[in-house]
N, C-alpha and C positions, 0 to 999 in steps of 0.2 A: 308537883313539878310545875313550874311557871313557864308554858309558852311563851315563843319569842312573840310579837306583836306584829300584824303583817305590814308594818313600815319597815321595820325592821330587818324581815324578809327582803325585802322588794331593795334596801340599800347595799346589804351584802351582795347580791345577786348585780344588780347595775355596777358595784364595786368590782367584782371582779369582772366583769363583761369592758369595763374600760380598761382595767388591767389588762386582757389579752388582745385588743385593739392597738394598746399602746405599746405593747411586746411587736407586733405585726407591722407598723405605723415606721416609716425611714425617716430616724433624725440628721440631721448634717452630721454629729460625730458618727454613727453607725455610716452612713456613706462614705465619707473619708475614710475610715479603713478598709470598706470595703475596695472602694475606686483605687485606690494605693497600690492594694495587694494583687489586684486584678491587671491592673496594668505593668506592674513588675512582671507578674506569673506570665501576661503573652508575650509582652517583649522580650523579655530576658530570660525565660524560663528562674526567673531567682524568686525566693522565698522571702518577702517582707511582710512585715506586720509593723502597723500600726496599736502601741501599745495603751496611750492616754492620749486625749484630744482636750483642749480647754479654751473657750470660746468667749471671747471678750469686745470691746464697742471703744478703743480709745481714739483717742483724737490724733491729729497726722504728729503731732511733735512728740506725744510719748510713742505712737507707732515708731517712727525714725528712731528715737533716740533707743530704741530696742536692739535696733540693725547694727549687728558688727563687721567689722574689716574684714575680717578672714571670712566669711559667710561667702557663697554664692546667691548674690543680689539679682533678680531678675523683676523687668517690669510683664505683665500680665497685660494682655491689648484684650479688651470687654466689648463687649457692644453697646454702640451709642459714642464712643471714645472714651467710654469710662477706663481708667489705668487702675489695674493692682500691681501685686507687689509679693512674689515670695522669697523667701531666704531659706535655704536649706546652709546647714551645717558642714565643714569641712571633713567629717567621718564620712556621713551619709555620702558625699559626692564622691570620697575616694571609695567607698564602696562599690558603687554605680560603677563608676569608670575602670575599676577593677573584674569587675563581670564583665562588661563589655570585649575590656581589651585584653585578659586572659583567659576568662572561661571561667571564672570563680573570684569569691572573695579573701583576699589573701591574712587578714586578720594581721595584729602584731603590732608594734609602733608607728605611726607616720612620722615621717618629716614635716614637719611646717613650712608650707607652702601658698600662695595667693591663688584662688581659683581661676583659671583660666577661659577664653573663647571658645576653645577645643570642649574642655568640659562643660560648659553650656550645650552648644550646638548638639554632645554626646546625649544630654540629659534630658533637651528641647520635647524627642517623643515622648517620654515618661511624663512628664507632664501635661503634654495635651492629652493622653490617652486619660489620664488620672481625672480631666473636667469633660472628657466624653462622657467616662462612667459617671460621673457627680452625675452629669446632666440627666442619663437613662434613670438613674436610680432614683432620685428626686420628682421623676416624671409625674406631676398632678398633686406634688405636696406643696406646702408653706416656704419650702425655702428652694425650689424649683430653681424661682427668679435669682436669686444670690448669687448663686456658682454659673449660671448659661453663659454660653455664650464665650467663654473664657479661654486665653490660648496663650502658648509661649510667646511674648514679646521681642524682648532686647537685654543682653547683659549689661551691668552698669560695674562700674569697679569701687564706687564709695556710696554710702548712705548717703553721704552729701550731694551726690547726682541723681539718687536716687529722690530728693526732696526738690531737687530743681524738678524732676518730670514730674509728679503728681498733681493733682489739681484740684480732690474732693477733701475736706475739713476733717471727715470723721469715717472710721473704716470696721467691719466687722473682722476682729482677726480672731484665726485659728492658729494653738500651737499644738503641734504633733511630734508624738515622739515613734523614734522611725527605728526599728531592727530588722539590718540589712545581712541575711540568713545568719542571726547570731553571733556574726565574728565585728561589727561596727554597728553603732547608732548615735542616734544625734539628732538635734529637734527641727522641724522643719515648721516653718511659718507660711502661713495664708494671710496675706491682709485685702481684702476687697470695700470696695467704696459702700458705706453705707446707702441701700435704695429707700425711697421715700416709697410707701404705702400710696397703693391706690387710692385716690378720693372714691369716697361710697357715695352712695347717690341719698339726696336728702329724703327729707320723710315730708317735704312739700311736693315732692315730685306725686302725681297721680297715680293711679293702680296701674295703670293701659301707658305708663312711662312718656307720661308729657312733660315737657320742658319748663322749666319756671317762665314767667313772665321774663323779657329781654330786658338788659336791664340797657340803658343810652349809654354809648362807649364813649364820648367824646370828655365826660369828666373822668372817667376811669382812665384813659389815656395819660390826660391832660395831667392828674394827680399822681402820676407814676414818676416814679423817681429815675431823675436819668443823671449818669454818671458822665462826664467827661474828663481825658485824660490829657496834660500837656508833655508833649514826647521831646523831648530839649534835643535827643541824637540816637540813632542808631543805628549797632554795629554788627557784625556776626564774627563768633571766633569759633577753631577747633574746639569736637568735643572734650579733646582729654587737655585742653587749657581750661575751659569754663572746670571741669573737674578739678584742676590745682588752685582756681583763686581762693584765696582766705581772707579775713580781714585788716586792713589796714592796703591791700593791694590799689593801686593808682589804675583809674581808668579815664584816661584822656577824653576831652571833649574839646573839639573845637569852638573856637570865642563864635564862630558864627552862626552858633547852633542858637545862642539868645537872639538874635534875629529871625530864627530861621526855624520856629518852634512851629511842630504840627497841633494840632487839637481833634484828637480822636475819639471817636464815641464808640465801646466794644472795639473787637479784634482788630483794628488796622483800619476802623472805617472814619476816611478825614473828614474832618469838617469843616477847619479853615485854617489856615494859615496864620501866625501868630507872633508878638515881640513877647519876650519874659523881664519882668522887672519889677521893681516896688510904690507901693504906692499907700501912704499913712503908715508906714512900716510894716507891711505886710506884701508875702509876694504876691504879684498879677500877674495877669494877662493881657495884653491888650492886642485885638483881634484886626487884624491886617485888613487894609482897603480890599474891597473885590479884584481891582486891578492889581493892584501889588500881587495878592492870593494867586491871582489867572498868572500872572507871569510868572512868577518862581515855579508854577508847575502844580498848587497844590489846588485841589478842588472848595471853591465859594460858592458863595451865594449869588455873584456876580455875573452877568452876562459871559458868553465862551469868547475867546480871544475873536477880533476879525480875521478872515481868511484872506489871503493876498489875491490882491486883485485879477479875474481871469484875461486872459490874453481879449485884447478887441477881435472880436469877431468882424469887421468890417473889413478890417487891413488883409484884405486879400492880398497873394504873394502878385508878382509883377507879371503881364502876361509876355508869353515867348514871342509875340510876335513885336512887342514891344522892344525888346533887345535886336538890334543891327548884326548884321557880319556873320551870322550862323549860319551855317548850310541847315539846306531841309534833309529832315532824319532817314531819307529812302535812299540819298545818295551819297552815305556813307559806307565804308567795306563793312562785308561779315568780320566779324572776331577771328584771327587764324587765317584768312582768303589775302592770297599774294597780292599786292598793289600792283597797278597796269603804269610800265613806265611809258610816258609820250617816247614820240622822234627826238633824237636828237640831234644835233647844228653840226653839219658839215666843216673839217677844219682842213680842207683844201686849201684854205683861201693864206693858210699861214704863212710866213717868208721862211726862203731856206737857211739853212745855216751854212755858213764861213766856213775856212777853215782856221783851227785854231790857233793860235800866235804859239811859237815855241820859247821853252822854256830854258835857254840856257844860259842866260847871264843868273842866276840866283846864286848867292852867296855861298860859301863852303861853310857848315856846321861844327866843324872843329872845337869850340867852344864854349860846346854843350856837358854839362853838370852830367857827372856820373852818377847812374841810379845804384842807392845803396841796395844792399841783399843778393843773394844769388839767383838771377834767371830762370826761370824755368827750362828745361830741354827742348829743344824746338825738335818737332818729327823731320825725317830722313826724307831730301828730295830728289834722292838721286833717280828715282825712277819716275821721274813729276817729266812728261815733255817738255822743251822749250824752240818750239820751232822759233826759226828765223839768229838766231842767234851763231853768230862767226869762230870757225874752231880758234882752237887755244896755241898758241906756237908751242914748244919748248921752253 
C-alpha cells in the first residue's frame, strides 16, 4: 500500500479548509436573496425568493438598451451623487402592489398596463429596506462598497430618461429572478455605477508609512488637461417634454446666441464671454474684450465694471437759518390743540339800512312755457298759520 505523500496531505486538508470558509464567506448573489426575502418577510409579511442572480460589467448603452417600456424604471440616489438604476418587471410589481393593497397575491392573468407613481412610491420601502440588508450583510467584505449607501430615487417613465439622468460609463448589473409567493415572477435588475479600487500604497513607501519624495505641482498642473466648453444657449423644459423629444425634433436658438456665446470650464463655471464663427473653414471662437465680457454680464478677466460715483460729501443740505419767513419751531401749536382766535373788529361803525323800494310795477308772467310731466303733490296748508292776512268775502 502506497502512502499518500505529506504534500499531499497538507493540500486536501487546506482544500477543504477553503472550501468551508468559502460556504461561510457572503457573496453579493447570496446577499441579494438574502436582503430581498428579508425585506418582503418584514414589510409585507409576504414570501419571496430570489431564485437565480447573474452578475455582469456592461457599459451604460447595452445596460440601457436592456431597459424596457413596460418595466418599472427607477433611478437609485448613491453616495457621492453616484445614480443607479433598477428595473423591476411588471409581474413582480403587480405582485407587490397586490399584497399591499388586498392582503394577498391574487395570481391569474394581468392586463397590460404602464407602471405607475402610485406603484413606485408603494414599492419605494422595499427597496430601501432590501440595500439596508445588502449593506448589514456585506458588512467587512469585498463588495461592501458596491451596494452602501444606496436608496430609492425617482421614477422615470422611459429608458430614454432614464439615459438622460445617468452619468457613469460602465456599471456592475445584477439580474434576479424574483417569486413573489409563487403565484408571479419576473426579473428584477440592479444596475450600479462601476467603483474604481482603491489606490494601494506603493512598495517605495517606507516600513513606518513615509510619504514618497513631493514631487513640484506646477508642471503637473500646468500639463493637465483642461476641457473648455462653448455654450451657444440655454434653456430649461418640463420633464415629461425633454421625455418626448426624438430625433429630427427642432430646438430653436436664437441668432443672438452667436454673439452671446459663454465659455465654460466644468459644470457652469464661466470663463468669458465669447463670438462663435469660422475661421480657415473651421469653427472658432473668438473671445470678447474684457469690457464687452464685464457688460453683457458674464465673468473675464477684465477689471469689475466702475461704480457710479458717491454723492459729494461736501454739498451739505442748506442751513434753516438761511431760509427767511419760518416761524421758530416753539411757537408753533401742538398737533390736535385748538388755535387761539385774536379780537375781533367792532362793526358798529356800519351804515343802516333803507327801507326797501317796493315791488309793484313788475311785469305779469302769463307767458311762461308750460312744464311738461305731472307735478309732484304739494303737502296740505291748511293748518300752516298765516297771520296778518284779510278774511275772504263771499
Amino acid at each position: 500500500m502506497i502512502s499518500d505523500s505529506p504534500n499531499a496531505v497538507l493540500r486536501r486538508k487546506t482544500s477543504a479548509a477553503r472550501e468551508v470558509w468559502q460556504a461561510r464567506a457572503m457573496s453579493p448573489a447570496k446577499a441579494l436573496k438574502l436582503a430581498f426575502a428579508r425585506a418582503a418577510d418584514d414589510l409585507m409579511d409576504l414570501a419571496m425568493a430570489v431564485s437565480s442572480v447573474e452578475a455582469d460589467t456592461p457599459g451604460a448603452e447595452e445596460m440601457l438598451g436592456a431597459l424596457e417600456d413596460g418595466e418599472l424604471l427607477v433611478l437609485l440616489d448613491g453616495p457621492g451623487g453616484a445614480i443607479g438604476v433598477a428595473a423591476l418587471a411588471f409581474p413582480v410589481v403587480a405582485g407587490l402592489v397586490e399584497m399591499l393593497t388586498m392582503g394577498r397575491v391574487m395570481g391569474g392573468p394581468l392586463e397590460p398596463r404602464r407602471p405607475t407613481r402610485t406603484d413606485a412610491a408603494m414599492i419605494a420601502p422595499l427597496i430601501d429596506a432590501a440595500f439596508a440588508n445588502l449593506a448589514e450583510l456585506l458588512k467587512g467584505e469585498a463588495a461592501e462598497e458596491q451596494f452602501a449607501g444606496y436608496r430609492f430615487g425617482v421614477m422615470l417613465d422611459n429608458p430614454r430618461m432614464v439615459g438622460l439622468a445617468i452619468e457613469a460609463t460602465d456599471f456592475t448589473r445584477y439580474r434576479m429572478r424574483l417569486d413573489v409567493a409563487g403565484a408571479r415572477d419576473g426579473e428584477v435588475t440592479l444596475a450600479l455605477p462601476l467603483r474604481e479600487a482603491a489606490p494601494q500604497p506603493s512598495a517605495d513607501e517606507g516600513a513606518e508609512g513615509e510619504a514618497p519624495a513631493s514631487v513640484p505641482l506646477s508642471p503637473v498642473v500646468m500639463a493637465a488637461r483642461a476641457r473648455l466648453d462653448a455654450v451657444l444657449h440655454r434653456f430649461s423644459l418640463p420633464l415629461a417634454e425633454v421625455g418626448r423629444l426624438k430625433p429630427g425634433d427642432l430646438l430653436e436658438v436664437p441668432r443672438s446666441a452667436l454673439s452671446d456665446t459663454i465659455l465654460e470650464a466644468g459644470p457652469r463655471h464661466r470663463i468669458a464671454a465669447a463670438r462663435l464663427g469660422q475661421l480657415n473653414g473651421f469653427r472658432a471662437v473668438r473671445l470678447t474684450p474684457a469690457e464687452g465680457a464685464a457688460a453683457a454680464g458674464h465673468v473675464g478677466t477684465g477689471p469689475p465694471p466702475a461704480e457710479p460715483p458717491a454723492p459729494d460729501a461736501e454739498a451739505a443740505p442748506p442751513d434753516a437759518a438761511e431760509v427767511g419767513g419760518l416761524p421758530e419751531p416753539g411757537t408753533l401749536p401742538a398737533p390736535g390743540a385748538p388755535m387761539e382766535m385774536g379780537e375781533l373788529p367792532s362793526f358798529d361803525d356800519l351804515p343802516e339800512l333803507g327801507d326797501l323800494p317796493q315791488l309793484d310795477d313788475l311785469p305779469e308772467l302769463d307767458d311762461l312755457p308750460e312744464l311738461d310731466g305731472e307735478a309732484e303733490e304739494l303737502p296740505d296748508f291748511g293748518a300752516a298759520p298765516m297771520p296778518g292776512l284779510p278774511p275772504l268775502g263771499d
